[in-house]
C-alpha positions as semicolon CSV with decimal commas, in nm:
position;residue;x (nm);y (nm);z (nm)
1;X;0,000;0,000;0,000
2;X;0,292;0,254;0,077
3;X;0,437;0,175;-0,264
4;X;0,109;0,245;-0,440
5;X;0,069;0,601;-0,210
6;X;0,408;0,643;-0,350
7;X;0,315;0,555;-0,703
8;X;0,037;0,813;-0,615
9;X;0,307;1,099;-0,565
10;X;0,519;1,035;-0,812
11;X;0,234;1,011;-1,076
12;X;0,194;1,408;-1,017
13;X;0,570;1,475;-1,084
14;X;0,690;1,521;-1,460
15;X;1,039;1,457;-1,350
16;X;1,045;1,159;-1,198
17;X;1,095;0,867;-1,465
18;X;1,084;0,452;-1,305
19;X;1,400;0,257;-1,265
20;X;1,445;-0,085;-1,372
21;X;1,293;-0,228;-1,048
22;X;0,978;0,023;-1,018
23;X;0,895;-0,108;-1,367
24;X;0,909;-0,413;-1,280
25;X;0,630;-0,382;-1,034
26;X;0,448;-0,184;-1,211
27;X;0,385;-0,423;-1,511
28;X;0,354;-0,672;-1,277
29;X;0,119;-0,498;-1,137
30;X;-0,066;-0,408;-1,449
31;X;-0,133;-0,777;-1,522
32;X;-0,292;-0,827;-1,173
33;X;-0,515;-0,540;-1,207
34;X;-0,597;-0,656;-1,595
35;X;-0,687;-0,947;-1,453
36;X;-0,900;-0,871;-1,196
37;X;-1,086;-0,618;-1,438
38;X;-1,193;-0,948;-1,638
39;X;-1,286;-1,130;-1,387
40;X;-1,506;-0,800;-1,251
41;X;-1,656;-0,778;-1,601
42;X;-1,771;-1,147;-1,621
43;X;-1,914;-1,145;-1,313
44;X;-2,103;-0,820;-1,394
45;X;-2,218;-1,028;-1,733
46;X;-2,365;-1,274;-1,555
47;X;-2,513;-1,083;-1,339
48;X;-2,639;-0,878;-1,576
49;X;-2,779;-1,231;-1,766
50;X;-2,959;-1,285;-1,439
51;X;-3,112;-0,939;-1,392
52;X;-3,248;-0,970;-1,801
53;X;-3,410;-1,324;-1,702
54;X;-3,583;-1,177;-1,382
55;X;-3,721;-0,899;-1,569
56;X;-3,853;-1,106;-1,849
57;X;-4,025;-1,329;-1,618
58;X;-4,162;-1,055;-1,435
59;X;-4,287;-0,864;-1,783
60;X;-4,410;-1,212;-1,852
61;X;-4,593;-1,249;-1,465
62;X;-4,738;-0,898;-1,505
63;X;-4,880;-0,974;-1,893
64;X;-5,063;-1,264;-1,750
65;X;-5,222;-1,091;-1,504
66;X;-5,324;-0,806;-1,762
67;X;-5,660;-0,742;-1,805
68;X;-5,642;-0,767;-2,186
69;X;-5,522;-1,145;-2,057
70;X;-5,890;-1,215;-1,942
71;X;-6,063;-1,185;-2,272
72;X;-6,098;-1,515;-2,495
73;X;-5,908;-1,525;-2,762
74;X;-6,184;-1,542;-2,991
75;X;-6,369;-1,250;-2,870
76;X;-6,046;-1,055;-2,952
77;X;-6,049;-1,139;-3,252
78;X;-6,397;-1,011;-3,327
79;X;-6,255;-0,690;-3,185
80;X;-5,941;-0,704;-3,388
81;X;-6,198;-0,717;-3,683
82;X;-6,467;-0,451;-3,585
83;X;-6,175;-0,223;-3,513
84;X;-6,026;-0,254;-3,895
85;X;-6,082;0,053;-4,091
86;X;-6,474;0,034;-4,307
87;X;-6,283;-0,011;-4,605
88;X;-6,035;-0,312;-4,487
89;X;-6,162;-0,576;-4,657
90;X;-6,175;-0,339;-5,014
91;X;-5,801;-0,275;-4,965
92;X;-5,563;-0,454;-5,276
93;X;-5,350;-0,699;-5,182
94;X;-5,035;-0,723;-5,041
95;X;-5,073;-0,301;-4,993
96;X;-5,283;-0,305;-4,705
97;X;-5,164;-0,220;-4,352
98;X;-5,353;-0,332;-4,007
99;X;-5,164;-0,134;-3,775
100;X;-5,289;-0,287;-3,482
101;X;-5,025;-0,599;-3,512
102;X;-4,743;-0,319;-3,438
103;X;-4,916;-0,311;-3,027
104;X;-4,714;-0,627;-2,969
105;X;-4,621;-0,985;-3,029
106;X;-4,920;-1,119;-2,894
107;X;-5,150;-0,859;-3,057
108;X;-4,930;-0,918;-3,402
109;X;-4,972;-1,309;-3,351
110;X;-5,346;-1,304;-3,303
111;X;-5,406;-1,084;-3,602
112;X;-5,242;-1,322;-3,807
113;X;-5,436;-1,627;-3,683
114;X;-5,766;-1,437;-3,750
115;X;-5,894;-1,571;-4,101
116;X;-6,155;-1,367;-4,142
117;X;-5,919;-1,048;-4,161
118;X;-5,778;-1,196;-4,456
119;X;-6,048;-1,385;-4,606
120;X;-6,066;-1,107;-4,901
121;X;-5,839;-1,127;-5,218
122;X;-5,856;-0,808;-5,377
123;X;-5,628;-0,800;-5,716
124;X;-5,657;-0,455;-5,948
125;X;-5,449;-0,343;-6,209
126;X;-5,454;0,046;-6,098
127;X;-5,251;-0,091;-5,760
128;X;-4,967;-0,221;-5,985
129;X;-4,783;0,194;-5,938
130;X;-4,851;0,115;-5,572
131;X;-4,654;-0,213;-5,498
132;X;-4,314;-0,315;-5,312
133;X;-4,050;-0,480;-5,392
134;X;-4,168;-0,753;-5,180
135;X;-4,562;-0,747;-5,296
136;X;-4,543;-1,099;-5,376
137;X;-4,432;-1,192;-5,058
138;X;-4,685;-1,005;-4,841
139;X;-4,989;-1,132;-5,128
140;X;-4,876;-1,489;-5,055
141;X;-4,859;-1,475;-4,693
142;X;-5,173;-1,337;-4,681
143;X;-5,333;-1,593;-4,878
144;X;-5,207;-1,863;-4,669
145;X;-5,345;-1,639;-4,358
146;X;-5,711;-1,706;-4,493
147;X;-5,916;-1,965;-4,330
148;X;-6,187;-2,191;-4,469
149;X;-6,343;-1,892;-4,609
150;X;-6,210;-1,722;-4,919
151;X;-6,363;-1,461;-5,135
152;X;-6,127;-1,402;-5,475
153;X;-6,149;-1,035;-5,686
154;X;-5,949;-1,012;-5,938
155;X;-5,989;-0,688;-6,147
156;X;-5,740;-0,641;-6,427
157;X;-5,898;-0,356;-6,655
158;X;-5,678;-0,081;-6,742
159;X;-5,822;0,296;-6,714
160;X;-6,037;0,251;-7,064
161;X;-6,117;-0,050;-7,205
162;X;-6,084;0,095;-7,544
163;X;-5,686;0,095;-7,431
164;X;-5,686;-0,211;-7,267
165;X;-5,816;-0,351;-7,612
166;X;-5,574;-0,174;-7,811
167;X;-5,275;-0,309;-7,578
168;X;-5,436;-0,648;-7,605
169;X;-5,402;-0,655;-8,007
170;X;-5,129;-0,458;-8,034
171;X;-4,893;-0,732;-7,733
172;X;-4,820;-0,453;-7,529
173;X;-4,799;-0,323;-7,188
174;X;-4,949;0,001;-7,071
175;X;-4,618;0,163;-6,895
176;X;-4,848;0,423;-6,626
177;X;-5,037;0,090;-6,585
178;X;-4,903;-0,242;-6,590
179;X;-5,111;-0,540;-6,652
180;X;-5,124;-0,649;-6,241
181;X;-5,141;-1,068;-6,338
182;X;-4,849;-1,269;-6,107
183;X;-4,871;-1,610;-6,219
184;X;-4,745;-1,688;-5,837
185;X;-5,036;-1,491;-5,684
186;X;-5,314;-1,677;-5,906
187;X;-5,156;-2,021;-5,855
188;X;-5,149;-1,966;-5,467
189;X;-5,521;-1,857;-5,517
190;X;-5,604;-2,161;-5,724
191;X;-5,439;-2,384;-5,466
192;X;-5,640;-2,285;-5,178
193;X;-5,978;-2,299;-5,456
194;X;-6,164;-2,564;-5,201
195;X;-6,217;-2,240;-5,000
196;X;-6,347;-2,006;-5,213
197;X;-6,687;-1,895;-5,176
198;X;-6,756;-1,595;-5,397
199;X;-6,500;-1,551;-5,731
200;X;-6,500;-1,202;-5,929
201;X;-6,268;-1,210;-6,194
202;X;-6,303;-0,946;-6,453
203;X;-6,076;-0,911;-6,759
204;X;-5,816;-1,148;-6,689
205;X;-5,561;-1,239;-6,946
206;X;-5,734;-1,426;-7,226
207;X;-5,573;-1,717;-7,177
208;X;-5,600;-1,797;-6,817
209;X;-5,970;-1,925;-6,842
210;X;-5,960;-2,012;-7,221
211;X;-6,002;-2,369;-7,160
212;X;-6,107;-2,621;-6,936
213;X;-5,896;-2,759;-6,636
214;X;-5,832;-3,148;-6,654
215;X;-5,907;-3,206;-6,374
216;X;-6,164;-2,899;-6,286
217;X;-6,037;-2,658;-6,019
218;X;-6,260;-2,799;-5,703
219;X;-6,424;-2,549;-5,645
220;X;-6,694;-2,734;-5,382
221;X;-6,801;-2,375;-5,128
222;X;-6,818;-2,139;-5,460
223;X;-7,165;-2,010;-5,437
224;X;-7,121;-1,674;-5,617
225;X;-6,966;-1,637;-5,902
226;X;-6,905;-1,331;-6,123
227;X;-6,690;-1,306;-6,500
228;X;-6,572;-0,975;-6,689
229;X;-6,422;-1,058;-7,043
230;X;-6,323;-0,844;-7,287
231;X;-6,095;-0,945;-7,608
232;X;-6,105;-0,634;-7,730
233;X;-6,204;-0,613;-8,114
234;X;-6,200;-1,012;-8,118
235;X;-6,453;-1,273;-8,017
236;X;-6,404;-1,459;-7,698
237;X;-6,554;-1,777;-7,550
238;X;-6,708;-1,768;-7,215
239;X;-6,548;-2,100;-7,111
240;X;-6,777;-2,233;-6,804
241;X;-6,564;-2,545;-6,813
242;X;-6,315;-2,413;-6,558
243;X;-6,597;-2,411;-6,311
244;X;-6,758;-2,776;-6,362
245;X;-6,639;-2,866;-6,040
246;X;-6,842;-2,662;-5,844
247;X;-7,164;-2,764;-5,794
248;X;-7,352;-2,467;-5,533
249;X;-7,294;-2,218;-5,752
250;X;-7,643;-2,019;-5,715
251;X;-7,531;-1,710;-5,806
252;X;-7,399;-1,614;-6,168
253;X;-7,264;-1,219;-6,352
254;X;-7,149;-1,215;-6,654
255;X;-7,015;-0,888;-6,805
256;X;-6,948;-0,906;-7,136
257;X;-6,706;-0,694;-7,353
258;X;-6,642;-0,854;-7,670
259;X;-6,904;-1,045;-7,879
260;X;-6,905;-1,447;-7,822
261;X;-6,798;-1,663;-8,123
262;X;-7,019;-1,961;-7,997
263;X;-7,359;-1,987;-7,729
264;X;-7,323;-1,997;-7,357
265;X;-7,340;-2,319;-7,178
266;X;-7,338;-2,362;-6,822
267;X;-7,233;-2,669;-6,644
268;X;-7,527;-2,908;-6,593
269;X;-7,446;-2,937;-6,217
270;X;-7,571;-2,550;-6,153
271;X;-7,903;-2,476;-6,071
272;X;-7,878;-2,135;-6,066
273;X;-8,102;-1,900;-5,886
274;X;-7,969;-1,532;-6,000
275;X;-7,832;-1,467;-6,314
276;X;-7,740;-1,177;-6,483
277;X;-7,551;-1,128;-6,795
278;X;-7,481;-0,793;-6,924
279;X;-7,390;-0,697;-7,315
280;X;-7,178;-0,388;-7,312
281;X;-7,058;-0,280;-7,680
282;X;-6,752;-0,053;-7,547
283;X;-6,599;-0,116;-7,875
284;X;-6,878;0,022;-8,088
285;X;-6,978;-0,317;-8,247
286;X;-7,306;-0,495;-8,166
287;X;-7,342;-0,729;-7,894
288;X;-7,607;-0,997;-8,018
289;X;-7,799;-1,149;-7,695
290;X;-7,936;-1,420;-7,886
291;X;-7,574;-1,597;-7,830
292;X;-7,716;-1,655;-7,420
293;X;-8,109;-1,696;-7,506
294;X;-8,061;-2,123;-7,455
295;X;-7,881;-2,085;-7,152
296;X;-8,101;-1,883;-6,991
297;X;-8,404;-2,024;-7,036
298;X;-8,257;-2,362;-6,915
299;X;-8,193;-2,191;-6,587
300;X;-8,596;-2,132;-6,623
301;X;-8,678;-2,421;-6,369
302;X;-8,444;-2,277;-6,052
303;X;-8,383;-1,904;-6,121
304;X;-8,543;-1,661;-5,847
305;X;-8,363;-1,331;-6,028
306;X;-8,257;-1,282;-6,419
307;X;-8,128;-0,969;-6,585
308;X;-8,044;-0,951;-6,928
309;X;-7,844;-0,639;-7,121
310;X;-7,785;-0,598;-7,467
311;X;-7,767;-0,484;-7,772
312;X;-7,822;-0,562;-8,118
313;X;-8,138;-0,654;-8,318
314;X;-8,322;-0,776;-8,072
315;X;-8,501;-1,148;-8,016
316;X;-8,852;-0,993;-8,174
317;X;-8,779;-1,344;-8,461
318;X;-8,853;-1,552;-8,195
319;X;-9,153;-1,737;-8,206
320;X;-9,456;-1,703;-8,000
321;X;-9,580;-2,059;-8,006
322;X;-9,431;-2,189;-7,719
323;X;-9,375;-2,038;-7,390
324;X;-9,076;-2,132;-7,080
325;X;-9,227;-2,122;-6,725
326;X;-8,997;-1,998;-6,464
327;X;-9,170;-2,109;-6,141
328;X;-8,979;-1,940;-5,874
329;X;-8,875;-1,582;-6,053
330;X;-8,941;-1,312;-5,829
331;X;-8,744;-1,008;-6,043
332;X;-8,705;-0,948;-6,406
333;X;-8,469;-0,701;-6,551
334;X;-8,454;-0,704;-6,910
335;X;-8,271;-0,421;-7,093
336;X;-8,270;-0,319;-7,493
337;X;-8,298;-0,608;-7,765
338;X;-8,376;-0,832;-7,461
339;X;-8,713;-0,689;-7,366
340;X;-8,847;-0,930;-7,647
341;X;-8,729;-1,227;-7,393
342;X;-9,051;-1,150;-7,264
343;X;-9,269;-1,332;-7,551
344;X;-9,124;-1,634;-7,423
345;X;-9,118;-1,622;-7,062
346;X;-9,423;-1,719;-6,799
347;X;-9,338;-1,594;-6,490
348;X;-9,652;-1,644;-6,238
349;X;-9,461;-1,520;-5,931
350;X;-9,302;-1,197;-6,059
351;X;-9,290;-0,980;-5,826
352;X;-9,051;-0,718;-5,944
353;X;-9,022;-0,608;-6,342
354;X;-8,809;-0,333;-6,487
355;X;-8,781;-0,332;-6,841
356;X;-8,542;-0,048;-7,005
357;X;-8,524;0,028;-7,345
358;X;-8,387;0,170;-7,672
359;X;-8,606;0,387;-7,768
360;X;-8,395;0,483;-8,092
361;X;-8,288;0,202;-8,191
362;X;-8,598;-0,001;-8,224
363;X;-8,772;0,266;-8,387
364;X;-8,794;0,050;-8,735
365;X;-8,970;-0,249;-8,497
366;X;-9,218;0,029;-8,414
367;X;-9,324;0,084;-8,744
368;X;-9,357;-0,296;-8,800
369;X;-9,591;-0,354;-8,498
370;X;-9,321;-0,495;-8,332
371;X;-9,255;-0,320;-7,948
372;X;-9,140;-0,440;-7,624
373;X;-9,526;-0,313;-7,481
374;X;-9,655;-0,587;-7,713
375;X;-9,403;-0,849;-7,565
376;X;-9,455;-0,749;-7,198
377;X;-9,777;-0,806;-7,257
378;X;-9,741;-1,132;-7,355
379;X;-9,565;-1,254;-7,072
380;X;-9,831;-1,070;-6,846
381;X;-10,108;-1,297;-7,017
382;X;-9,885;-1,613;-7,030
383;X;-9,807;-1,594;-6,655
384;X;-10,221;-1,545;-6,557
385;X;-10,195;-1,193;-6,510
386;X;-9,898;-1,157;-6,292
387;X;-10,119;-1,176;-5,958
388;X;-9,835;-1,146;-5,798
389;X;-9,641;-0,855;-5,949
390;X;-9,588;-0,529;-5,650
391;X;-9,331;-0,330;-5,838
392;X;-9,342;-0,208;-6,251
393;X;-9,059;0,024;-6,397
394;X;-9,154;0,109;-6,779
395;X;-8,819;0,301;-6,908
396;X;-8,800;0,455;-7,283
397;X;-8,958;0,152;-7,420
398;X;-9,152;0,175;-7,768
399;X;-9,519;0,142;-7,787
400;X;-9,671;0,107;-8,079
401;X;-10,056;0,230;-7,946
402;X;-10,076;0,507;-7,704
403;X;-10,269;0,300;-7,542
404;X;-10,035;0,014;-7,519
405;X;-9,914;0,084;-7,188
406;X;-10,269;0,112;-7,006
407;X;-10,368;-0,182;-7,138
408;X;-10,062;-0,349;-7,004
409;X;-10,146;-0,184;-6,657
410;X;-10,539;-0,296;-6,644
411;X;-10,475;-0,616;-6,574
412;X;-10,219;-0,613;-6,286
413;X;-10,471;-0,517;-5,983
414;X;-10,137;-0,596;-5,741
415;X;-9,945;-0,312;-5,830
416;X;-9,770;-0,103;-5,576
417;X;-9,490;0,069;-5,757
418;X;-9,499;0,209;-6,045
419;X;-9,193;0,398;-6,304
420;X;-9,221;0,550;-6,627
421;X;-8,988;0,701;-6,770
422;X;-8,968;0,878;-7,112
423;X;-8,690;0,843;-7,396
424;X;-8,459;1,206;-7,458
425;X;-8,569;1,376;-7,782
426;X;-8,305;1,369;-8,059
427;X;-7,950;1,631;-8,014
428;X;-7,860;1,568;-8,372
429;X;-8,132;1,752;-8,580
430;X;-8,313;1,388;-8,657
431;X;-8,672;1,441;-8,705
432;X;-8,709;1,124;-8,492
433;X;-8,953;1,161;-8,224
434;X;-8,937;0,889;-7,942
435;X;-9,199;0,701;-7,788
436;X;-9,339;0,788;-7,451
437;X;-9,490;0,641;-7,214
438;X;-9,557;0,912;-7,041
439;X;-9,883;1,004;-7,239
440;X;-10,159;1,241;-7,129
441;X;-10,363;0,898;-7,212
442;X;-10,205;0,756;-6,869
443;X;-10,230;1,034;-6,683
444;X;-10,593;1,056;-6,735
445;X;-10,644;0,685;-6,646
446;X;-10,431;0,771;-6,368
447;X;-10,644;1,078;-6,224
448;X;-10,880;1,038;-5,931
449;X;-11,198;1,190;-6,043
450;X;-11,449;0,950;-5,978
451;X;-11,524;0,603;-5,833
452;X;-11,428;0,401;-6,162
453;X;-11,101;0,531;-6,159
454;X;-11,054;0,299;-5,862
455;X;-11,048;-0,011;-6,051
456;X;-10,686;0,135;-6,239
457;X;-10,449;0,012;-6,042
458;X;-10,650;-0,005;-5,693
459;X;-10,357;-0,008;-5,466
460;X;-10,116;0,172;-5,637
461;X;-9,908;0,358;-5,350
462;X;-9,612;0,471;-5,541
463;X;-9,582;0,671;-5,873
464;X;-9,272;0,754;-6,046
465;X;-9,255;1,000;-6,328
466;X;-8,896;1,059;-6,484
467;X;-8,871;1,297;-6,790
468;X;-8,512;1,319;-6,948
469;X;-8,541;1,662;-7,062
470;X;-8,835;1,967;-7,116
471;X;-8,917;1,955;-7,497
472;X;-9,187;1,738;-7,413
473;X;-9,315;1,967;-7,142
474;X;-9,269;2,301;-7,331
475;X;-9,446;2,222;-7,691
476;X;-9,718;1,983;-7,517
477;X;-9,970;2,221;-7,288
478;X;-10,242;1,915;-7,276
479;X;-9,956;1,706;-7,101
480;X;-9,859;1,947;-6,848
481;X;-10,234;2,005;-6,747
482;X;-10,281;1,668;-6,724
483;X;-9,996;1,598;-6,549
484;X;-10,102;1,872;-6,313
485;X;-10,438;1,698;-6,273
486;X;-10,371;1,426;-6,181
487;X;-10,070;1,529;-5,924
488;X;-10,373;1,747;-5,703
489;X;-10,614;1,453;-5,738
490;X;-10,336;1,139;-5,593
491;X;-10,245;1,396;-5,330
492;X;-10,549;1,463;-5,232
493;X;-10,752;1,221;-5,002
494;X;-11,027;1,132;-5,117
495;X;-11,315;0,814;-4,964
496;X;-11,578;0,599;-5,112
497;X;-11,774;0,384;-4,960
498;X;-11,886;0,038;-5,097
499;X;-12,144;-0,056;-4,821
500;X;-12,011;0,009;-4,526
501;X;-11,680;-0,034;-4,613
502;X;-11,501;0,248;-4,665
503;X;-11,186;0,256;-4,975
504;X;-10,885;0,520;-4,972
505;X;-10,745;0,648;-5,243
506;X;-10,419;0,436;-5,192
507;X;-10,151;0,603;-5,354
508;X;-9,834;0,779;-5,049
509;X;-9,614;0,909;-5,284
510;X;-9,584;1,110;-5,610
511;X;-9,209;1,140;-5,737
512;X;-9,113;1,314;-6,009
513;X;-8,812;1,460;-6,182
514;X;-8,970;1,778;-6,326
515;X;-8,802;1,999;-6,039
516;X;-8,448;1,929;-6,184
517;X;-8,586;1,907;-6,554
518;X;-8,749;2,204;-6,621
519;X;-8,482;2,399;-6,335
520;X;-8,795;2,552;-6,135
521;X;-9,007;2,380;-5,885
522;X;-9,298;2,227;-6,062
523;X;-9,694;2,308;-5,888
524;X;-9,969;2,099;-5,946
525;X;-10,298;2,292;-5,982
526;X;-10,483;2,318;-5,667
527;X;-10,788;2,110;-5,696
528;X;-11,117;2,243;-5,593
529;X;-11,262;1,926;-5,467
530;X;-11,430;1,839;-5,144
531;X;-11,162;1,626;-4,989
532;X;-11,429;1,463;-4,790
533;X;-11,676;1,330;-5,054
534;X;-11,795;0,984;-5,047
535;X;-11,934;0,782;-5,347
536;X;-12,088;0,462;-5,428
537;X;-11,839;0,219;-5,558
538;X;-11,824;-0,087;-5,733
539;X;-11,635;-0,390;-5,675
540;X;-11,243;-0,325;-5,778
């Protein structure tokens, strides 16, 4: 100890330099201390080892007895999903984000073991800008996340689908958007297929559903299943091969972008119950819908709900000898050329029609005697009346008679609802002047004014008037007053009495468009009536 006080001393002195001896010691010395340092800094190491084990065991003590620790894991997960943002499941991916596996392991574990946050496949071609490097990686994990429920849309249209055509026929690539197809993605998709319960794929490379699958992609959950093809300028084939194995498929959309070069057939294990197939010439070439007629109407025996779009000539050839029941349709949506479906379909439990048309284009069937009033009228007598029918939308169809459309009315006593709506007058200088349904015929049938008016549509509570533009208002005064007319009589209550019982003048509602049309709030004439009057009716 006195040499180290010394050593103390003469560590302060600049002129005081060690002798052989006193060096000596010191590096001696110097290998003791070194020593001993080690030793000091192992024993803080494993002390320090220690201290990290206690405080992971008591981090691990004090998690259990969280209160986050007392709720099932199951009902966490239903919070984990009602606290995702609304638009979660929308979200592409392999982009999407749930922030709430950054709280902690166990939070991050959790999430990744609830299927039903991943049970959505979104795929869209304006996302392609927005991927990683690693996008493949995140789309595949999440794929394997999903449980025994999977619901696949794939979405691979480009801004227009006049480009997408042209970069279809031309082989090339859009460079601001990317085609978004990964062969890796789909396959992963495909392998999990036993899961899938609704499919949307829409515009997908031409050849990934061009032919059938040998074997068929099981496909044993898929119960709704939507298409989207578009070749651009050349025909396609709606290939329904791919989806033989899948036998509870009851709900089918087709959107259709390029004419077919052969006729729909659907795989004889569907019985479908709502089918919808949509024509859309985006091309500028007519869409025949004859190429789906024989599918459809051997869904007749199943199907609950059919819509059918399109273009071109219409079905008025076909013949009107024999007649399709569909036993179980409940709503009808036919659009255009396929309004003249109706000739062949007997629908007894329609409930819901809405029949849309071009007014324009079947101007030359007009002048034939050929209309889509003359059709709906058809199916109206081949289903017994349509007894059951509560809702009618009439949209610029053609009418040969005026009078067309209330005879088509008379004999649906059911009615609730009712839409009309009339075709736009000509922009181009044509002298062509559409058909209307609309008519101050109709409103007069549909005026109030005495007891017999009851027995038009008896409990008709909602009315519907849509005009596309004023020309028909501003050079037809007779319309306008009628339409005036009979607004003040529906909103007016009126009673008769047929014994003692007393009948309402039914109708809630009267909507109409004329506010917007004409840029000035339309009003009715006030009627002078006694509001309070009671007749003497017949039976309605």
């Amino acid at each position: 100890m006195a040499n180290n006080r010394r050593l103390d001393e003469l560590m302060w002195s600049n002129k005081y330099t060690p002798n052989a001896e006193e060096t000596k010691f010191i590096e001696e010395r110097l290998r003791y201390l070194a020593q001993k340092d080690n030793e000091y800094d192992k024993e803080i190491a494993t002390l320090r080892e220690g201290q990290a084990l206690i405080q992971k065991e008591i981090f691990q003590k004090r998690a259990l007895l969280a209160p986050i620790r007392r709720i099932p894991a199951e009902i966490l997960s239903e919070i984990f999903i009602a606290a995702v943002p609304d638009d979660w499941s929308d979200m592409p991916l392999g982009i999407r984000r749930l922030n709430i596996v950054d709280v902690c392991c166990y939070w991050r574990a959790l999430a990744y073991r609830t299927a039903d946050l991943w049970k959505t496949i979104h795929l869209y071609s304006r996302d392609t800008m927005r991927r990683s490097a690693d996008w493949e990686t995140k789309a595949l994990s999440e794929i394997k996340r999903a449980g025994e429920s999977l619901h696949l849309d794939m979405n691979l249209i480009e801004d227009t689908y006049v480009q997408r055509a042209f970069l279809i026929n031309h082989g090339l690539r859009s460079r601001k958007h990317p085609l978004a197809w990964n062969t890796a993605v789909w396959d992963a998709a495909c392998a999990r297929s036993r899961c899938w319960e609704t499919a949307s794929l829409k515009f997908l490379p031409t050849d990934v559903l061009s032919s059938p699958l040998k074997p068929p992609l099981p496909l044993p959950r898929l119960h709704t299943l939507a298409l989207g093809l578009d070749n651009g300028m050349q025909p396609c084939v709606a290939h329904m091969g791919y989806f033989q194995d899948a036998p509870n498929v009851k709900d089918l959309r087709l959107d259709l972008h390029s004419p077919l070069n052969r006729s729909i057939v659907f795989p004889s294990c569907w019985a479908l119950e709502t089918l919808s197939i949509v024509f859309d010439s985006t091309h500028g070439f007519v869409l025949n819908v004859d190429t789906c007629v024989p599918a459809v109407l051997r869904c007749a025996p199943t199907l609950r709900s059919l819509r059918l779009s399109g273009s071109g000539w219409g079905l008025w050839y076909l013949s009107d000898d024999d007649s399709i029941t569909f036993p179980f349709l409940q709503d009808l949506r036919l659009e255009e050329a396929a309004i003249h479906l109706c000739r062949l379909i007997s629908a007894p439990k329609v409930q819901n029609v809405k029949l849309v048309g071009n007014a324009r284009f079947d101007e030359g069937l007009r002048a034939s005697g050929v209309d889509e009033h003359t059709a709906f009228a058809r199916m109206v007598a081949q289903s017994g009346g349509c007894k059951s029918m509560r809702s009618l939308q009439l949209c610029k169809i053609a009418a040969a008679d005026p009078f067309a459309v209330i005879q088509a009315l008379r004999v649906l006593p059911s009615l609730q609802s009712l839409r009309l709506e009339n075709a736009p007058y000509p922009d181009n200088g044509d002298q062509f002047e559409p058909p209307r349904d609309i008519t101050a015929e109709i409103m007069t049938a549909l005026t109030r004014s005495e007891p017999e008016s009851m027995q038009f549509l008896p409990v008709l509570a909602d009315l519907q008037l849509d005009f596309v533009d004023a020309d028909e208002l501003q050079y037809d005064d007779h319309l306008w007053a009628m339409i005036s007319i009979m607004w003040s009589s529906r909103m007016t209550v009126k009673r008769w009495m047929h014994g003692a019982v007393p009948r309402w003048s039914l109708l809630k509602k009267v909507d109409t468009n004329l506010d917007e049309v004409l840029g000035y709030p339309f009003a009715p004439v006030e009627s002078d009536e006694d509001t309070d009057e009671e007749f003497d009716t017949p039976d309605v």
